[in-house]
matplotlib code that plots the C-alpha trace (Angstrom):
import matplotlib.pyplot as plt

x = [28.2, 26.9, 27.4, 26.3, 26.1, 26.5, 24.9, 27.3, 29.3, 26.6, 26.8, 30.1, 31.7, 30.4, 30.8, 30.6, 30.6, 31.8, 31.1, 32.7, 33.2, 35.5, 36.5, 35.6, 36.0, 37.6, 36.9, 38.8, 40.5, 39.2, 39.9, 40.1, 40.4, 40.7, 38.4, 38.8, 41.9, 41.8, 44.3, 42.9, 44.6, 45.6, 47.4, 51.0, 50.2, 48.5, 46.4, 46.3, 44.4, 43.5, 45.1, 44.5, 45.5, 44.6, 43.8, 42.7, 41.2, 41.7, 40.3, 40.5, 40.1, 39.4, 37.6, 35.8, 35.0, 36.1, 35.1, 35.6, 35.4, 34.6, 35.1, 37.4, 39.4, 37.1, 36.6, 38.9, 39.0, 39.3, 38.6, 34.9, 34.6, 35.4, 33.1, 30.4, 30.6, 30.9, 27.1, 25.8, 27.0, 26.9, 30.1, 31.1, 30.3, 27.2, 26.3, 28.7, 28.4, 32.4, 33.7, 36.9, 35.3, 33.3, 34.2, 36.2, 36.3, 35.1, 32.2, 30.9, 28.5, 25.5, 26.9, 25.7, 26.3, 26.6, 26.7, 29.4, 31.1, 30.1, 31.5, 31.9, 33.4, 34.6, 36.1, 38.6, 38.7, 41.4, 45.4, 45.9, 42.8, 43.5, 40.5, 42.1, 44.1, 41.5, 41.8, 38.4, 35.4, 32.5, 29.8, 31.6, 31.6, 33.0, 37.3, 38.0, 36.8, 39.0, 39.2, 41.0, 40.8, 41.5, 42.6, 40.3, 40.9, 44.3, 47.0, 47.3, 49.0, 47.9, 49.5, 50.5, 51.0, 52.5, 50.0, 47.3, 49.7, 51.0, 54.6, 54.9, 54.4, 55.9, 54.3, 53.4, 51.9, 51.5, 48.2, 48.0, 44.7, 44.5, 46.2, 45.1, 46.8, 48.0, 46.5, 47.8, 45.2, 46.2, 44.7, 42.2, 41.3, 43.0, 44.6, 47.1, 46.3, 46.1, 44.5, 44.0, 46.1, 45.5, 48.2, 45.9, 42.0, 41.5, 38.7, 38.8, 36.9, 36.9, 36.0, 35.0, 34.5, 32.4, 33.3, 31.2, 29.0, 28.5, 25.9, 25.7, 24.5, 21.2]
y = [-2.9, -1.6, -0.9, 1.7, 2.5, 5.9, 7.0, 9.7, 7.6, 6.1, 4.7, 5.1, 3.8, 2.1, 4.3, 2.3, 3.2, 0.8, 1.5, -1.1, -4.2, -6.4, -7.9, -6.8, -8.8, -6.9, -8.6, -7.2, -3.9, -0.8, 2.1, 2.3, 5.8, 5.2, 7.9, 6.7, 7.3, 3.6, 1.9, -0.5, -4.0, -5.4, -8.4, -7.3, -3.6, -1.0, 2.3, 5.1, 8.3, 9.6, 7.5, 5.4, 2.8, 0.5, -2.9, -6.2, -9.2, -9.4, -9.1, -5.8, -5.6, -3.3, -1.2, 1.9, 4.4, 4.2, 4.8, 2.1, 3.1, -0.1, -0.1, 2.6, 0.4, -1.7, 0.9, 0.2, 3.9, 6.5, 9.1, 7.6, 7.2, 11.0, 11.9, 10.1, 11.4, 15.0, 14.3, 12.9, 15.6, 19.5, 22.1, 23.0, 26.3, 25.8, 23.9, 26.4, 29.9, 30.6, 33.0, 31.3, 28.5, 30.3, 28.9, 26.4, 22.5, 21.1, 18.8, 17.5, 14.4, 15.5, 15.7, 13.9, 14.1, 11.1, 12.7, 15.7, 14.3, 15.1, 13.0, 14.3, 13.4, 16.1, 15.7, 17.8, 18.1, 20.5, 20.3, 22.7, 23.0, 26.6, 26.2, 28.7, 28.8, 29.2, 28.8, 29.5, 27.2, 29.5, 27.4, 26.2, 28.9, 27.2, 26.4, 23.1, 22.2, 19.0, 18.0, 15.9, 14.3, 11.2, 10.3, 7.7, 8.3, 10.3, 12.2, 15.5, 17.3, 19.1, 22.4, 24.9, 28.5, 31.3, 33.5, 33.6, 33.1, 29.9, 31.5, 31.2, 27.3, 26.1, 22.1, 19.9, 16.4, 14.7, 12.3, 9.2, 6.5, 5.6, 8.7, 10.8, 13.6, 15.0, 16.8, 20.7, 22.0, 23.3, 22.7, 25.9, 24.0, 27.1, 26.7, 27.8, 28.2, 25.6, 24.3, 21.0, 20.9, 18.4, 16.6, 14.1, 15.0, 13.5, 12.1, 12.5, 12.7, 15.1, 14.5, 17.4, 16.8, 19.3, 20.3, 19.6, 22.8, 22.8, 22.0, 20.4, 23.7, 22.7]
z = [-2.7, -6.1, -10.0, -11.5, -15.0, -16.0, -19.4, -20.5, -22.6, -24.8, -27.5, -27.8, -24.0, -21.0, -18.0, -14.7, -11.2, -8.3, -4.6, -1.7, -4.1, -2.4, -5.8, -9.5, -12.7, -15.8, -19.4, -22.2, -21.7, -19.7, -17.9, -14.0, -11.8, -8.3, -6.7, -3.1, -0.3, -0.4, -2.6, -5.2, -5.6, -9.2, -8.2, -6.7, -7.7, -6.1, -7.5, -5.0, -5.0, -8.6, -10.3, -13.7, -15.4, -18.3, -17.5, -19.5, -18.3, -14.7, -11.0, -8.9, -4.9, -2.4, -4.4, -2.5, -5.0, -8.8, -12.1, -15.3, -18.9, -21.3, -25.2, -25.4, -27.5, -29.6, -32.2, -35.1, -36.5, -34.2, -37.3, -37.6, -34.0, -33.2, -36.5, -35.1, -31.5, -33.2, -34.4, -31.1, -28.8, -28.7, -28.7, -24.9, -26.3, -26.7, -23.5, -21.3, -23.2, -22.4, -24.4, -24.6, -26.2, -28.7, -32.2, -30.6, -31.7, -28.4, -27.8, -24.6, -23.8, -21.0, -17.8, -14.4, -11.0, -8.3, -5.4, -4.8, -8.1, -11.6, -14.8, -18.0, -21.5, -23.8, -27.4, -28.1, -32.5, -33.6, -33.0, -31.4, -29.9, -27.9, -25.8, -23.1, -19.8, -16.8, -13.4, -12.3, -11.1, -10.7, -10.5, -7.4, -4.6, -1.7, -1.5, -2.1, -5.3, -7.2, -10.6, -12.8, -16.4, -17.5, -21.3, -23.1, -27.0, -28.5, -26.8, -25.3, -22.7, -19.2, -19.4, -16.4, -16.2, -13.6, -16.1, -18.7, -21.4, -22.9, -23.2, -19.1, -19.1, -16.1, -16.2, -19.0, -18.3, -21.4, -21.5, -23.4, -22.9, -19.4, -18.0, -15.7, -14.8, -11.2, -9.0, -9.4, -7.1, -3.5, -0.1, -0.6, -4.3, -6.0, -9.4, -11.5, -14.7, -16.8, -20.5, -21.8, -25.4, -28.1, -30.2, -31.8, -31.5, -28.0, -26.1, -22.1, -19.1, -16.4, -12.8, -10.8, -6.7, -4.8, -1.1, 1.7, 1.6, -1.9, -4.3, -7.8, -10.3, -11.4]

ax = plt.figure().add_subplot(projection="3d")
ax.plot(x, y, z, "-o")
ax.set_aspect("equal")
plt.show()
């Protein structure tokens, strides 16, 4: 059994890690992701596989592998909140050097890696924020690479495509805090593509799970 607390988040969310607790207390509201096959209990509900929910004051079992986000709700203006997370971390451009997020309003907190997973939170500024349909991981050669993103602050949407243009939208999820989206990768871990999109300037965090075989980029 452990907790483990993961810095990214500071000092604006607590970002903790549980590993086979057979019961976990929540105080005040947080964010859980369910990370394992193994279903989490939350009294006479169950959270499979990937998914999230908000919960507040209560007592979570069965927990194999899962991630909690505290304080994402204690700040009383998200405005100063995002202005203030704006001087704390650097542009994805900066950090990634993609060209389709060069001049783009997207900001991204230090990433770390437990394991095969990495956790990351990015803050998305503009509306619309057209950071750019991708469907490439390439920092992840080996098939069956899995990610997901989970809304903490403001809305969005998880957009699909049959092709790199926002006119052939196929899928829209629309993400509000607590969501995470489905999965829309395939058996191989290929993916269509797909672009986060703000409606309000969002916070979220993405998950990204490395196949046997691979290795965390250093």
């Amino acid at each position: 059994m452990s907790i483990e607390t993961l810095n990214i988040g500071d000092p604006f969310f607590r970002i903790r890690l549980l590993r086979n607790e057979t019961s976990h207390e929540v105080s005040g509201k947080v964010i859980a992701l369910n990370l394992s096959e193994t279903e989490i209990r939350v009294r006479e509900q169950t959270l499979g596989a990937l998914e999230s929910v908000i919960l507040k004051d209560t007592e979570i079992h069965d927990v194999v592998h899962a991630v909690v986000i505290e304080g994402f709700a204690d700040h009383g203006d998200d405005t100063v909140l995002m202005s203030r997370i704006r001087q704390t971390w650097q542009s994805a451009f900066e950090v990634r050097g993609e060209e389709r997020l060069r001049g783009v309003e997207h900001y991204m907190s230090p990433k770390v890696w437990v394991g095969q997973v990495g956790f990351t939170l990015y803050h998305s500024a503009s509306v619309p924020l057209n950071v750019g349909l991708h469907r490439e991981h390439a920092f992840c050669p080996v098939p069956g690479f899995r990610e997901v993103h989970t809304q903490i602050v403001g809305f969005g949407k998880m957009q699909q495509c049959r092709e790199r243009d926002v006119d052939t939208l196929y899928l829209e999820e629309p993400m509000a805090p607590g969501c995470t989206h489905r999965p829309m990768y395939d058996s191989e871990g290929n993916y269509p593509w797909h672009q986060f999109e703000t409606i309000t300037p969002s916070v979220f965090m993405a998950v990204e799970m490395l196949p046997d075989g691979a290795k965390p980029p250093a």
